[in-house]
LODO-331325 format. One record per residue (C-alpha): x, y, z negated. Coordinates in Angstrom, 1 decimal. Each point is the difference from the previous one (the first is absolute). Layout:
BEGIN
<atom><X>X</X><Y>Y</Y><Z>Z</Z></atom>
...
This chain:
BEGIN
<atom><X>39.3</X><Y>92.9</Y><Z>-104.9</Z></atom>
<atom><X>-0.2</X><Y>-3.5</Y><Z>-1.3</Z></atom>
<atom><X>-3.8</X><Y>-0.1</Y><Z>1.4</Z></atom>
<atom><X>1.0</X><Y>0.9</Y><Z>3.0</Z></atom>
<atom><X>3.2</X><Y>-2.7</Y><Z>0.2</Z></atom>
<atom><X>-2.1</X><Y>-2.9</Y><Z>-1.4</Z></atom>
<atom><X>-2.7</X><Y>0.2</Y><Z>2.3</Z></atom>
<atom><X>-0.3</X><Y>-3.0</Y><Z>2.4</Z></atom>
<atom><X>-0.4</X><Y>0.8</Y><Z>3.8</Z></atom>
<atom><X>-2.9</X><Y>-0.3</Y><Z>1.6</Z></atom>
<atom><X>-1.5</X><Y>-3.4</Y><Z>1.3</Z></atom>
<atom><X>-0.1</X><Y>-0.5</Y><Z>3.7</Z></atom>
<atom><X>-2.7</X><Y>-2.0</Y><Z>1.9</Z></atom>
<atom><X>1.7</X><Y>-2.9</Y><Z>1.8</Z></atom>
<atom><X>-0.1</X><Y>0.4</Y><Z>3.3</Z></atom>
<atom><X>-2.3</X><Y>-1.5</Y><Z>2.5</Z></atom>
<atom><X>2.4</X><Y>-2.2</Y><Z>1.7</Z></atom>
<atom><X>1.1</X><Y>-1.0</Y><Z>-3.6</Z></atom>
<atom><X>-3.8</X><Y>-0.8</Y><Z>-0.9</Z></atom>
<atom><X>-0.4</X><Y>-2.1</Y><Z>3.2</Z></atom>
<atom><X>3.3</X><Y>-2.1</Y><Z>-0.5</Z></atom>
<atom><X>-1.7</X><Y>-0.7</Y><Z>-3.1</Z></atom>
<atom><X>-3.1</X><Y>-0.9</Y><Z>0.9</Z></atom>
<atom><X>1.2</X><Y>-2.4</Y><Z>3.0</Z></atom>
<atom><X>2.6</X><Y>-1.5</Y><Z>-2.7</Z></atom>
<atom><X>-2.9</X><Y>-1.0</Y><Z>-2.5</Z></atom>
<atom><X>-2.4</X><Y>-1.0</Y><Z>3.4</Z></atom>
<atom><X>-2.2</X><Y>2.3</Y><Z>-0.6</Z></atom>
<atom><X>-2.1</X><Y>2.1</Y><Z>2.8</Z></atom>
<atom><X>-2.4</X><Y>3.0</Y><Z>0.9</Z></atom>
<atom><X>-3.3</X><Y>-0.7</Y><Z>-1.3</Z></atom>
<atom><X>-2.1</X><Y>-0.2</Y><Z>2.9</Z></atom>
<atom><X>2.3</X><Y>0.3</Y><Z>2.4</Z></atom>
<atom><X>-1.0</X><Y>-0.5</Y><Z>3.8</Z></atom>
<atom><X>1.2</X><Y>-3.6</Y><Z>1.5</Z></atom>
<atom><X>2.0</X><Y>-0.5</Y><Z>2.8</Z></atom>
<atom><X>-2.5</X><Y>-0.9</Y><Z>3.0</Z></atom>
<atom><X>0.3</X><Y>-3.5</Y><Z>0.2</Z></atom>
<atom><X>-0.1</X><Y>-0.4</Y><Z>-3.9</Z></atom>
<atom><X>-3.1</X><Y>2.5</Y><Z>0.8</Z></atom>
<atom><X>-1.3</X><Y>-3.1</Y><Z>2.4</Z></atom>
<atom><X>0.6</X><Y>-2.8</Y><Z>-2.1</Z></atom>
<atom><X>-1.5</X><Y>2.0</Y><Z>-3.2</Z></atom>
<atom><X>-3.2</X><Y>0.4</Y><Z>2.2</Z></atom>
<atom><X>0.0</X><Y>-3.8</Y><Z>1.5</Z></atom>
<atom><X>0.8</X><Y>-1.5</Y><Z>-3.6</Z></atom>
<atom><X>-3.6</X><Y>2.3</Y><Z>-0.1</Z></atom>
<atom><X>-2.3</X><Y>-1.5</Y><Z>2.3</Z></atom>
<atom><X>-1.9</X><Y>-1.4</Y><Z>-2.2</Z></atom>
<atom><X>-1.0</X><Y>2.8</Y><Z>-1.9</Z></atom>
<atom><X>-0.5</X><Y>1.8</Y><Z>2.8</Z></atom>
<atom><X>-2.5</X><Y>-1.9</Y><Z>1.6</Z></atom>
<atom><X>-1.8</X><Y>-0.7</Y><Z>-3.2</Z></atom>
<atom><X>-0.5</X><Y>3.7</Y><Z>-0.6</Z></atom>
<atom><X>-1.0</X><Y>0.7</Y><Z>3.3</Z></atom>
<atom><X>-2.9</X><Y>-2.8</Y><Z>-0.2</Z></atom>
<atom><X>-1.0</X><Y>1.4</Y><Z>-3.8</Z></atom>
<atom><X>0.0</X><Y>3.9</Y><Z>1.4</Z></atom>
<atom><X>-2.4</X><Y>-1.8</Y><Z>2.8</Z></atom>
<atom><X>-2.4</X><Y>-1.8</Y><Z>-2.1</Z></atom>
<atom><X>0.1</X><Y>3.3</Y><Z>-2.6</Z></atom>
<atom><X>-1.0</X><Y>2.3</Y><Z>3.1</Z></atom>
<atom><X>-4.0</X><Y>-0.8</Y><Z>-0.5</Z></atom>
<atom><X>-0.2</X><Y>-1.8</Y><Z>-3.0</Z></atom>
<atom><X>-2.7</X><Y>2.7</Y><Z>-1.7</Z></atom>
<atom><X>-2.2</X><Y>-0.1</Y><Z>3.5</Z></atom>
<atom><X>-2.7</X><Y>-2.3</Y><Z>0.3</Z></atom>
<atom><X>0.9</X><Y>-1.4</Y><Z>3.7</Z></atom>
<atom><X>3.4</X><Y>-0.2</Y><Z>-1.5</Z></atom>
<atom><X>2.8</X><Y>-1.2</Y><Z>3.0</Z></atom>
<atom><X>-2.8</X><Y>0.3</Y><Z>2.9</Z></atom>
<atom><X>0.8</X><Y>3.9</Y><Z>-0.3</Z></atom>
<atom><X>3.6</X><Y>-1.0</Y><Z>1.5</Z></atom>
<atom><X>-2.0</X><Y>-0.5</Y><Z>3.5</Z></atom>
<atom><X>-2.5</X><Y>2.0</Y><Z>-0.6</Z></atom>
<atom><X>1.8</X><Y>3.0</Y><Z>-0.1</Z></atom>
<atom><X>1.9</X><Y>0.2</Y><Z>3.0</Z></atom>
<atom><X>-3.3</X><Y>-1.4</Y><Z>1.5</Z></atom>
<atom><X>-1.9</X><Y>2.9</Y><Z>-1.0</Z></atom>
<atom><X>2.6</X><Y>2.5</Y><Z>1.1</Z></atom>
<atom><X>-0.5</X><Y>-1.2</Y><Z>3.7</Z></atom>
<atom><X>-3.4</X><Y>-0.1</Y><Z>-0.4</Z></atom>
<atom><X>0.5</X><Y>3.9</Y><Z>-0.6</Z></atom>
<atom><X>2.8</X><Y>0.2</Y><Z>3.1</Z></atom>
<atom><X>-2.2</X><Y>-1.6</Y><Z>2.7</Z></atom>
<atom><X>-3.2</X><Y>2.3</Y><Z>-0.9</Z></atom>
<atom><X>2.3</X><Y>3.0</Y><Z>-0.5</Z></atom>
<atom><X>2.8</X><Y>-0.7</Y><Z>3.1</Z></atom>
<atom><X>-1.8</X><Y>-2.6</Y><Z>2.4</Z></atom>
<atom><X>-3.3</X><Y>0.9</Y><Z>0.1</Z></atom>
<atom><X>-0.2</X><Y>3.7</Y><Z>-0.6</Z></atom>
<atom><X>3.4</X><Y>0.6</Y><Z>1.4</Z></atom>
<atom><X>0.0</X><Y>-2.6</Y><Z>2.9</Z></atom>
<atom><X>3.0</X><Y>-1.3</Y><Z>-0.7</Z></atom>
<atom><X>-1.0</X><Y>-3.4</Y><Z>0.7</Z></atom>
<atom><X>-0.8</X><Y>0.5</Y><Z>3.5</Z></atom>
<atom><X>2.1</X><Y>-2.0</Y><Z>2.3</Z></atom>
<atom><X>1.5</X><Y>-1.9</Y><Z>-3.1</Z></atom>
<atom><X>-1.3</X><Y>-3.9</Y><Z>0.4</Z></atom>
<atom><X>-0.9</X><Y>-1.5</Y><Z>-3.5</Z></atom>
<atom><X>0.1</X><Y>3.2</Y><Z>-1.5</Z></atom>
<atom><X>-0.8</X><Y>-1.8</Y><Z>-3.5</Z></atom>
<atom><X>2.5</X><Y>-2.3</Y><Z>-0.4</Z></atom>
<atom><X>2.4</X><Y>2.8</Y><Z>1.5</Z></atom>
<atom><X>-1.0</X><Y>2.9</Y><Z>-2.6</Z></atom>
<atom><X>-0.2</X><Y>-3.3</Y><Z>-3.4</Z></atom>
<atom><X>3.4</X><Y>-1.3</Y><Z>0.8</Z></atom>
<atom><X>1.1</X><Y>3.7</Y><Z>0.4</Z></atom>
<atom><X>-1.5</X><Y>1.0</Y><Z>-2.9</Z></atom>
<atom><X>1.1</X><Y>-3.1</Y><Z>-2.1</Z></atom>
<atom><X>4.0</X><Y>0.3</Y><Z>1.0</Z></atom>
<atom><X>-0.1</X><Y>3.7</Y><Z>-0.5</Z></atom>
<atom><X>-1.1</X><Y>-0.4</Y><Z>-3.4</Z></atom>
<atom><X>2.6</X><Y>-2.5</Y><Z>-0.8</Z></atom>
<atom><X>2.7</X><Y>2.4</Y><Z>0.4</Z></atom>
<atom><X>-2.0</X><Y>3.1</Y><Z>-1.2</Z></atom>
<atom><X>-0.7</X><Y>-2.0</Y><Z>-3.6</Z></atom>
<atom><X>4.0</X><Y>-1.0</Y><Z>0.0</Z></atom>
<atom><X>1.1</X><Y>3.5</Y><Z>0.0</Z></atom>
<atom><X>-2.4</X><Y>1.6</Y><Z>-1.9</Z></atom>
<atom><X>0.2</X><Y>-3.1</Y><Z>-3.0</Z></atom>
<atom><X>4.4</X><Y>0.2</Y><Z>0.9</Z></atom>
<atom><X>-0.3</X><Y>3.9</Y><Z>-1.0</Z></atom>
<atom><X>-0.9</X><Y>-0.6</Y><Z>-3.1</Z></atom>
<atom><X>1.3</X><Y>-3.4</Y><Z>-0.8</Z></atom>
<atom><X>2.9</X><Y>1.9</Y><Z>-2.3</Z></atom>
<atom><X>-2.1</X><Y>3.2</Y><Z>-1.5</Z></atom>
<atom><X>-2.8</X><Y>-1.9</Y><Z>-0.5</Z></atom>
<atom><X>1.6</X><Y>-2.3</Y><Z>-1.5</Z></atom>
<atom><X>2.7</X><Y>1.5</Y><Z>-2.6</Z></atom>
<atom><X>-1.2</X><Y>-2.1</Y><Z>-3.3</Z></atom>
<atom><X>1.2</X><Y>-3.5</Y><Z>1.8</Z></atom>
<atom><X>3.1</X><Y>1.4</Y><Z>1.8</Z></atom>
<atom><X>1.4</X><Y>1.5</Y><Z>-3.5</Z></atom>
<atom><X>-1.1</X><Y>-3.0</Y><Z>-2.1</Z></atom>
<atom><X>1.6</X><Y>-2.4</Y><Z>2.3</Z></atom>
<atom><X>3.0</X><Y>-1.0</Y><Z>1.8</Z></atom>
<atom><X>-0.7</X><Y>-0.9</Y><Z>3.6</Z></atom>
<atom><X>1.4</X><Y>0.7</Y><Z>3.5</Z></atom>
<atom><X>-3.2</X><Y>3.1</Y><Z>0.8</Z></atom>
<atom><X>-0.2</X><Y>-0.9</Y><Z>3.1</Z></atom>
<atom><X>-1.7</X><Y>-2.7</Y><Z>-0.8</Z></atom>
<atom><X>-3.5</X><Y>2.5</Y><Z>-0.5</Z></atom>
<atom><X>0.0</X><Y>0.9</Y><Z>3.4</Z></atom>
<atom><X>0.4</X><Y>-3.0</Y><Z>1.2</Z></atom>
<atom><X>-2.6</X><Y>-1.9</Y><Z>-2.0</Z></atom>
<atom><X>-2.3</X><Y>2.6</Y><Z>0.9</Z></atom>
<atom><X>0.5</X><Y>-0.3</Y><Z>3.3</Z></atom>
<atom><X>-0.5</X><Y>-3.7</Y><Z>0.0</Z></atom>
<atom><X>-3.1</X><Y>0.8</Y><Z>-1.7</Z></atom>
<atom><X>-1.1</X><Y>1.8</Y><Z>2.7</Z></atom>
<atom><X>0.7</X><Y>-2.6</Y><Z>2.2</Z></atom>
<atom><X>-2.3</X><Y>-2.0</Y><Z>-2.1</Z></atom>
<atom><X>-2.7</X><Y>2.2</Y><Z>0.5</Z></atom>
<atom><X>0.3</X><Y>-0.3</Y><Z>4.1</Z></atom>
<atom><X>-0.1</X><Y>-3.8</Y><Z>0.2</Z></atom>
<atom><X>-3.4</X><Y>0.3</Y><Z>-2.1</Z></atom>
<atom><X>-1.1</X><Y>2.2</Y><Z>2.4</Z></atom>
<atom><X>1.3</X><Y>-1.8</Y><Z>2.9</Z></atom>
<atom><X>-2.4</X><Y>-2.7</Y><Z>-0.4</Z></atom>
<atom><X>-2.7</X><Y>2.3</Y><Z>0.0</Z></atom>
<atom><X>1.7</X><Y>1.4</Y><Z>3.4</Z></atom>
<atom><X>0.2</X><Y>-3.7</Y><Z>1.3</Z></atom>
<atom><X>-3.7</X><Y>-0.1</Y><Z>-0.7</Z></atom>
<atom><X>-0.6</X><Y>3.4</Y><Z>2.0</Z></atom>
<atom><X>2.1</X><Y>-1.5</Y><Z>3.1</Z></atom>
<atom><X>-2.0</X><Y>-3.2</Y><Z>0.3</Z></atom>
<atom><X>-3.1</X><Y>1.6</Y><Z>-0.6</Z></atom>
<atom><X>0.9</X><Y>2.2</Y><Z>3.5</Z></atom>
<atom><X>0.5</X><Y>-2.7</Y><Z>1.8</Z></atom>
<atom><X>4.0</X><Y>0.5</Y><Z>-0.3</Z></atom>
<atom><X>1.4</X><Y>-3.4</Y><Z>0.4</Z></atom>
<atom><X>2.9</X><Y>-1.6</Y><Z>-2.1</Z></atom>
<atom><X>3.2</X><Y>0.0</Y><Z>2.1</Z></atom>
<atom><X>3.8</X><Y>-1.2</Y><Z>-0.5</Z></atom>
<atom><X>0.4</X><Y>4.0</Y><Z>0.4</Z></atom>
<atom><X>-1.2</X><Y>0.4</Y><Z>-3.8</Z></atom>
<atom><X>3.5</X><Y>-2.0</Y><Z>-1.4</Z></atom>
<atom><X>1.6</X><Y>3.5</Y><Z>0.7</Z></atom>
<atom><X>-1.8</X><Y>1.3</Y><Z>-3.1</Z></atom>
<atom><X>2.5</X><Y>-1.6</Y><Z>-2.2</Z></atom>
<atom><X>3.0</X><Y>2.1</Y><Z>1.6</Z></atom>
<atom><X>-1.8</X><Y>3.1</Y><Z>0.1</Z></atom>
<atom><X>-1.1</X><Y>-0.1</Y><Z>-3.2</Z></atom>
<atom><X>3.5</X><Y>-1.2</Y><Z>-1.3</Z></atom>
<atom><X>1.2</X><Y>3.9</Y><Z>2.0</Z></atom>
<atom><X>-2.7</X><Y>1.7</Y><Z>-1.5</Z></atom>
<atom><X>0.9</X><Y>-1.2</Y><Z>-3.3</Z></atom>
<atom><X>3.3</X><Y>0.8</Y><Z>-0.1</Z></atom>
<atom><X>-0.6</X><Y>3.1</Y><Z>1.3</Z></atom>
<atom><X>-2.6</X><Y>0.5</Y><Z>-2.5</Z></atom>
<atom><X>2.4</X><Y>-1.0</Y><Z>-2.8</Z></atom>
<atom><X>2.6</X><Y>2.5</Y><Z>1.3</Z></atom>
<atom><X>-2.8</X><Y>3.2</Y><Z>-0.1</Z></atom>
<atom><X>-0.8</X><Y>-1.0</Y><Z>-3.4</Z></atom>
<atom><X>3.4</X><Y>0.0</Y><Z>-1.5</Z></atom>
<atom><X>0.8</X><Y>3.3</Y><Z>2.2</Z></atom>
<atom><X>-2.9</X><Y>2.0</Y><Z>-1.8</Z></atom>
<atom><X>0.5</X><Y>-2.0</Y><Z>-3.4</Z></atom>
<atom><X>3.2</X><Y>1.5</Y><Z>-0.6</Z></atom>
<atom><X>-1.6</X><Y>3.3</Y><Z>1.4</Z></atom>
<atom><X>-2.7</X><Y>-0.1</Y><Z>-2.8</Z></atom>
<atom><X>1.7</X><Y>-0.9</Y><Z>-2.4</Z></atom>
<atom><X>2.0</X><Y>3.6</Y><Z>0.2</Z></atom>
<atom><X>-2.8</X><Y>1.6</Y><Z>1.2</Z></atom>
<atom><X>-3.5</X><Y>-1.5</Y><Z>-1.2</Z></atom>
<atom><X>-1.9</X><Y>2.9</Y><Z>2.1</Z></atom>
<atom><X>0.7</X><Y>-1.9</Y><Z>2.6</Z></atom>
<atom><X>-2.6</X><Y>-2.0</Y><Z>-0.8</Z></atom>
<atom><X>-2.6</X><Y>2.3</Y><Z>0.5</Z></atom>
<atom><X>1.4</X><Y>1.0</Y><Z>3.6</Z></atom>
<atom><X>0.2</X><Y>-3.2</Y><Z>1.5</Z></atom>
<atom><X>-3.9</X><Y>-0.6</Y><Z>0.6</Z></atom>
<atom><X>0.4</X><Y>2.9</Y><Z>2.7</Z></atom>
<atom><X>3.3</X><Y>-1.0</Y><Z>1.5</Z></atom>
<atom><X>-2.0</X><Y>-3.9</Y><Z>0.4</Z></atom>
<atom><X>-3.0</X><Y>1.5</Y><Z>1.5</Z></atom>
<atom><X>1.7</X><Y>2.1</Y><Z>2.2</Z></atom>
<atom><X>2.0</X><Y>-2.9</Y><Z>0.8</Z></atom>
<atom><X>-2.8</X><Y>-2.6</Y><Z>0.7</Z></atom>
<atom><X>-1.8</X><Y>2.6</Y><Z>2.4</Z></atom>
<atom><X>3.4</X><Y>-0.3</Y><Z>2.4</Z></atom>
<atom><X>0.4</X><Y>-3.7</Y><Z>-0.5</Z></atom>
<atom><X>-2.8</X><Y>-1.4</Y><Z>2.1</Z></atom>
<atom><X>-2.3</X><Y>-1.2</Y><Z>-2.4</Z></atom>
<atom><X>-3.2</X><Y>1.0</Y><Z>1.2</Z></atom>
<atom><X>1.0</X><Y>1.1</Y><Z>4.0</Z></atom>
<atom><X>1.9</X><Y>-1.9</Y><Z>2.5</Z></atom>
<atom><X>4.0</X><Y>1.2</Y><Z>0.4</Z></atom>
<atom><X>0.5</X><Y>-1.7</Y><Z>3.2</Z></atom>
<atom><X>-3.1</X><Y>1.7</Y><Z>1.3</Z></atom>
<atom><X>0.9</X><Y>3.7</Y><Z>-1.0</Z></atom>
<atom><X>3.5</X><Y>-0.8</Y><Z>1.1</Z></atom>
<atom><X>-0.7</X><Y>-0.9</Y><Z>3.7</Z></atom>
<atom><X>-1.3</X><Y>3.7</Y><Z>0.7</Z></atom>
<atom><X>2.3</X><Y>2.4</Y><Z>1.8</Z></atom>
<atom><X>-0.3</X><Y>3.2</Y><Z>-2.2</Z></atom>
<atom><X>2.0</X><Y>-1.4</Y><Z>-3.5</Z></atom>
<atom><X>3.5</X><Y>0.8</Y><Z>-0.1</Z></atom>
<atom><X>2.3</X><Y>-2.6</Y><Z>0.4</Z></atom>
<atom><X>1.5</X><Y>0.7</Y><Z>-3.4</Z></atom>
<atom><X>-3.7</X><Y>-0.1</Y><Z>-1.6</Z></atom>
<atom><X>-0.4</X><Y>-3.7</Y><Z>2.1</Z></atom>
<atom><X>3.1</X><Y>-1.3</Y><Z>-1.7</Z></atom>
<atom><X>-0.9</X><Y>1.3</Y><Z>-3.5</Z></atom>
<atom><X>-3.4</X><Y>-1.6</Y><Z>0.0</Z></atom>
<atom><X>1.4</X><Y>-3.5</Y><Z>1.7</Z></atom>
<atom><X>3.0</X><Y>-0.1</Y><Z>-2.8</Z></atom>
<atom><X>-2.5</X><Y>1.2</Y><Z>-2.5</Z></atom>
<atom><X>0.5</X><Y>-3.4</Y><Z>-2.7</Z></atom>
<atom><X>-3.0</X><Y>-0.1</Y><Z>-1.5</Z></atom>
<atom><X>-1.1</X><Y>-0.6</Y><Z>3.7</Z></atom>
<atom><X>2.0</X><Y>-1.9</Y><Z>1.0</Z></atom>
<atom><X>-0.9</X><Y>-2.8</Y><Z>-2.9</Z></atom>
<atom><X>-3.5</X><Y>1.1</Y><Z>0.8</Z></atom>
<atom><X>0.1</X><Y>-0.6</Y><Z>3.9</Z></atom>
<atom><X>2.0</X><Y>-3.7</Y><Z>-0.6</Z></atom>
<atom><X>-2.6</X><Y>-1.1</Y><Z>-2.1</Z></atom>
<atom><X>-2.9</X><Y>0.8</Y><Z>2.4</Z></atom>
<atom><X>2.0</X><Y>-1.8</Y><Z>2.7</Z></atom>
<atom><X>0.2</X><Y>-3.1</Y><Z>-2.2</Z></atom>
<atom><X>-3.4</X><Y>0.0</Y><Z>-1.1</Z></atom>
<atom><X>-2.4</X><Y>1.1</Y><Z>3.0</Z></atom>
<atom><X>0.1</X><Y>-1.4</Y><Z>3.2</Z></atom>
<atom><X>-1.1</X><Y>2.9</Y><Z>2.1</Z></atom>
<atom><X>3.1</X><Y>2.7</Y><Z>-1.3</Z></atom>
<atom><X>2.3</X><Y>-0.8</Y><Z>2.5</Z></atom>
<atom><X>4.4</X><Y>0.0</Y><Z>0.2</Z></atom>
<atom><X>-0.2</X><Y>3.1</Y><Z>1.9</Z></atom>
<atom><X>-1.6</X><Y>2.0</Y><Z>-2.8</Z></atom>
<atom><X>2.7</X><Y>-0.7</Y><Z>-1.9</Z></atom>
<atom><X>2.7</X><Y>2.5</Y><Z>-0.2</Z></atom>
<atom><X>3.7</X><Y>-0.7</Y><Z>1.5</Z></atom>
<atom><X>2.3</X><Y>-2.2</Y><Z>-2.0</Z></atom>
<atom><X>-2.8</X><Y>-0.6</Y><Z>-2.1</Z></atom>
<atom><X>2.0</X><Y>-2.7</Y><Z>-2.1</Z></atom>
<atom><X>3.2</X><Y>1.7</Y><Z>-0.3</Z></atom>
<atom><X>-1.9</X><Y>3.0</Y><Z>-1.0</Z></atom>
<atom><X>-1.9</X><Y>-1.6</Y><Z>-3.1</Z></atom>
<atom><X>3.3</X><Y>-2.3</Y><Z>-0.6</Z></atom>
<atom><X>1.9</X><Y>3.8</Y><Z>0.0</Z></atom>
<atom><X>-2.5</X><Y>1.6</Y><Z>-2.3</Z></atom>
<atom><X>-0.3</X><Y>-2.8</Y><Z>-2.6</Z></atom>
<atom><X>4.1</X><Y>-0.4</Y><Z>0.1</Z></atom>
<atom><X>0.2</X><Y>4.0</Y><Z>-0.5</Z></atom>
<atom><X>-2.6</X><Y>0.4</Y><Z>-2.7</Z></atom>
<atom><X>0.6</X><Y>-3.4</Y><Z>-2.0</Z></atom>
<atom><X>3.6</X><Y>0.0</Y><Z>0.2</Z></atom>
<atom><X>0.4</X><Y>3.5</Y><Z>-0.3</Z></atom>
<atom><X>-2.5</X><Y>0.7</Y><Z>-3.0</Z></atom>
<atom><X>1.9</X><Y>-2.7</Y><Z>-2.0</Z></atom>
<atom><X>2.9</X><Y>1.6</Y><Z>0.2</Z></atom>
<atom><X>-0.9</X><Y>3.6</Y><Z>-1.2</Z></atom>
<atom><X>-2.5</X><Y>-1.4</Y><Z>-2.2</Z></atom>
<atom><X>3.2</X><Y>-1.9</Y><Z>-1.9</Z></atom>
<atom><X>1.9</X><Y>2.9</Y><Z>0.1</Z></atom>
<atom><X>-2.0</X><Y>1.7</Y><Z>-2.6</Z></atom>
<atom><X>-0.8</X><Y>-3.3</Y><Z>-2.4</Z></atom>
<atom><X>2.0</X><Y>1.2</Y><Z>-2.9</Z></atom>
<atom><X>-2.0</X><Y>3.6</Y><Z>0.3</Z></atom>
<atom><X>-3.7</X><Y>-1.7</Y><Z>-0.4</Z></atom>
<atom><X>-2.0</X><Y>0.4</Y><Z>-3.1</Z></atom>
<atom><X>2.6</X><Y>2.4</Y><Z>-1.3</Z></atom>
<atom><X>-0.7</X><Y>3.9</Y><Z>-0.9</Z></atom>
């Protein structure tokens, strides 16, 4: 009976509101807890540096074991529309009644890839990546982004090739090829947005990664690269609905701006409607809105 008297009562855990008065009385935080999104910002501006480096080391890495080293970042997209134009333009015809069919299928080709590389580098900018995100502190963003910009990279290399290409046509230089800077600024940002939509998306689900080749295909085959949209567009027997879907297509849309910049003969009236706001819309939708639900997940990366 004395036992049973003299025994003391049982400990109880404080509670959790007791624990986190606590905590915020000593000034101490979640470990890896997600920023608010302008802390978020400024963690990624204070950044830039870094960012930019490790996009231009990721670049020079890409070829370093091949013999013609950084020549492969033009020769590859170069190659694949040598493929295209035997394949689509001359045993397909689809270069028949298309004027500079060349420049119209590299620069195609080349802004295609641009985005293509972004989202398939973006979808695995966390997975492939987990020894650096759980060694380090950093907003993770900042992967996504600095592949991105070293995809961007990549297509001014190969924009001097395609500058080459133009001239060698006969396509003169006009004021008309300024509005490369704004569409590429679009692209990008739409681009950046993509990459940070299926980063977050790999990082849960890594197969993801091995489905996205397909989805990009698919998606290139719709976006104009290797036919003319304006041209299949015009005919009566497309539903209105499939006309619209094709026009607002993005990847198009970046694609189609470009061509009007660069070569002379691709007229405004090839271009879909609202072609501006459409490419402003897409890049506002994509890079605003991929930041935002790739922060809303920061504190889950690299963990489990």
């Amino acid at each position: 009976m004395s036992q049973v008297l003299d025994t003391p009562p049982p400990l109880q855990a404080p509670a959790d509101d007791d624990l986190a008065a606590l905590a915020a009385r000593h000034g101490l935080s979640v470990s890896g807890a997600r920023p608010t999104l302008p802390e978020y910002v400024r963690q990624l501006w204070a950044r830039r540096h870094f960012i930019t480096a490790f996009a231009t080391a990721k670049l020079t890495a890409q070829y370093s074991q091949a013999k013609l080293g950084q020549v492969w970042q033009v020769m590859t997209p170069l190659l694949n529309a040598a493929v295209y134009y035997f394949i689509f333009g001359v045993l397909l015809g689809t270069k028949k009644g298309v004027p500079d069919y060349i420049p119209f299928l590299v620069t195609g080709v080349f802004v295609w890839t641009f985005t293509q590389s972004s989202i398939q580098v973006g979808t695995r900018a966390i997975s492939g990546n987990l020894g650096l995100v759980r060694a380090l502190h950093f907003p993770r963003a900042a992967l996504p982004i600095s592949f991105c910009i070293q995809q961007l990279q990549q297509l001014l290399f190969s924009m001097a090739a395609l500058v080459v290409i133009l001239l060698g046509f006969g396509l003169p230089v006009t004021p008309g090829w300024l509005l490369v800077i704004p569409t590429l600024v679009l692209q990008f940002l739409f681009n950046a947005g993509m990459a940070m939509i299926m980063a977050r998306m790999g990082a849960k689900t890594p197969d993801i990664a091995q489905l996205m080749p397909f989805v990009l295909r698919t998606w290139m085959y719709v976006s104009g690269v290797m036919w003319s949209i304006s041209k299949l567009t015009n005919k009566d027997h497309l539903p209105h609905i499939v006309t619209v879907v094709l026009e607002s297509n993005p990847a198009a849309v970046y694609i189609d701006l470009m061509r009007y910049a660069l070569i002379k003969s691709f007229h405004a009236k090839q271009l879909p409607p609202h072609v501006w706001a459409t490419a402003t819309g897409w890049a506002l939708l994509a890079g605003v809105g991929g930041f935002i639900y790739f922060w809303k997940a920061e504190e889950k990366y690299g963990r489990g």
